[in-house]
C-alpha positions as CSV (number, residue, x, y, z in Angstrom):
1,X,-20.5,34.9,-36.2
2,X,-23.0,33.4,-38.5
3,X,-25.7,31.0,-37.4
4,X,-24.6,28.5,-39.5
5,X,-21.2,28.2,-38.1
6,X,-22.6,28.8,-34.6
7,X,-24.7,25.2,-34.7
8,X,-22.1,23.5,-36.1
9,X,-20.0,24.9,-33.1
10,X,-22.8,23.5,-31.4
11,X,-23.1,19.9,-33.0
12,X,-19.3,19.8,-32.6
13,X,-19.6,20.6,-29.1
14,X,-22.2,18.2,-28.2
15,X,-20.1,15.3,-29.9
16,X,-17.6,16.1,-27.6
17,X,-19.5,15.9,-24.8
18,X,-20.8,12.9,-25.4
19,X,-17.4,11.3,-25.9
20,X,-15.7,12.2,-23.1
21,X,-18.8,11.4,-21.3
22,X,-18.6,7.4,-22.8
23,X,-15.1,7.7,-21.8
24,X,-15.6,7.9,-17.6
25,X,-16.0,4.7,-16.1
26,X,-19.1,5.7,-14.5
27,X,-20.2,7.5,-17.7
28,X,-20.4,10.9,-15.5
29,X,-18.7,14.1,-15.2
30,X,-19.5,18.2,-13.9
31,X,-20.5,21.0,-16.6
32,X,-17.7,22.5,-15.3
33,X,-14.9,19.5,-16.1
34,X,-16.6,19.3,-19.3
35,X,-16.5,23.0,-20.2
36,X,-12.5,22.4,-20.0
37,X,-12.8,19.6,-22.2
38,X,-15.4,21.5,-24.3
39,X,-12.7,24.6,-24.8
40,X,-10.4,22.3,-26.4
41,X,-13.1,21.2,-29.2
42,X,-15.0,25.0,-29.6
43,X,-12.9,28.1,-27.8
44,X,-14.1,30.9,-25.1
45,X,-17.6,29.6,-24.2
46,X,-18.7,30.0,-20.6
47,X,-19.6,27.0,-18.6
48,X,-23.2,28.6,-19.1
49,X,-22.9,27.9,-22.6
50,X,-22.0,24.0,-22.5
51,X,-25.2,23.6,-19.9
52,X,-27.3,24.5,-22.3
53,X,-25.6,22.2,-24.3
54,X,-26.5,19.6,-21.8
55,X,-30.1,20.3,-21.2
56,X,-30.1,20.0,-25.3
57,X,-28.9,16.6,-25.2
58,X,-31.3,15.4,-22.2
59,X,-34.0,17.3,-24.4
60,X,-33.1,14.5,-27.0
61,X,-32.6,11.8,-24.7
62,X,-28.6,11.6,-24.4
63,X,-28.3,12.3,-21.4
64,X,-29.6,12.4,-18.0
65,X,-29.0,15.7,-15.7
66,X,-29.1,16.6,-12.0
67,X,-27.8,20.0,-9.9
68,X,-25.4,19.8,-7.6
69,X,-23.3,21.7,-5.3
70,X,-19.9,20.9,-5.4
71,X,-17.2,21.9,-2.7
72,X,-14.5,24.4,-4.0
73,X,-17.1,24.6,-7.6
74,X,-20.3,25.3,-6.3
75,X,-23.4,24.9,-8.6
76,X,-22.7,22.9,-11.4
77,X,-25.2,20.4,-13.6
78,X,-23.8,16.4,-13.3
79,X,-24.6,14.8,-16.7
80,X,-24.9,11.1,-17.1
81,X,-24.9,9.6,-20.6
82,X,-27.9,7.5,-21.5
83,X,-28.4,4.3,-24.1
84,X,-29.3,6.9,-26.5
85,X,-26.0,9.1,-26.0
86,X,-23.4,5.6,-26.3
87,X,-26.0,4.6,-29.4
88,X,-24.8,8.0,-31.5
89,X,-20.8,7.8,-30.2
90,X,-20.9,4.2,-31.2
91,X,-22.3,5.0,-34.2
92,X,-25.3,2.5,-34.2
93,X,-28.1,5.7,-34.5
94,X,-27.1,8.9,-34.9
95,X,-28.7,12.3,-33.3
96,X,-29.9,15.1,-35.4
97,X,-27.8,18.6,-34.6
98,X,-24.9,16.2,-32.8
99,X,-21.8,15.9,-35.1
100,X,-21.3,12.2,-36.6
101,X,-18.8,10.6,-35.1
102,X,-15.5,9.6,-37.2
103,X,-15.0,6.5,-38.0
């Protein structure tokens, strides 16, 4: 895998995340829930994987993250899109290294 396709796996990924994050009513969801949504968008990467997806994006502000352990899931990272995060999906500014939304 070259490193050029693996960040655009990763910009690709982070889109995703952020979209299906603006998408929850309470703008919310588990790294786990999102690494099933994330499978769909970039194949076979470990819930381990889209984490450090997420502490990416709170790096740059899009979201916010806390740990938590969930019954039947145990530790999992709870990620909360920010201002910043709904600016990029809406397209009204746009992130470096996070996919531009279509459209």
């Amino acid at each position: 895998m070259s490193a050029a396709y693996e960040q655009q796996c990763q910009a690709d990924a982070r889109l995703a995340i952020l979209a299906e994050l603006a998408a929850q009513d309470d703008e919310t969801l588990n790294s786990r829930n999102l690494a099933l949504m994330v499978d769909q968008v970039v194949p076979r990467r470990p819930v381990e994987w889209v984490e450090a997806q997420l502490v990416w994006l709170e790096g740059m502000g899009a979201v916010s993250l806390r740990r938590s352990d969930l019954p039947g899931l145990g530790a999992v990272a709870i990620a909360t899109l920010t201002a910043t995060g709904r600016n990029h999906v809406e397209r009204r500014s746009l992130l470096p290294g996070v996919t531009r939304p279509r459209g």
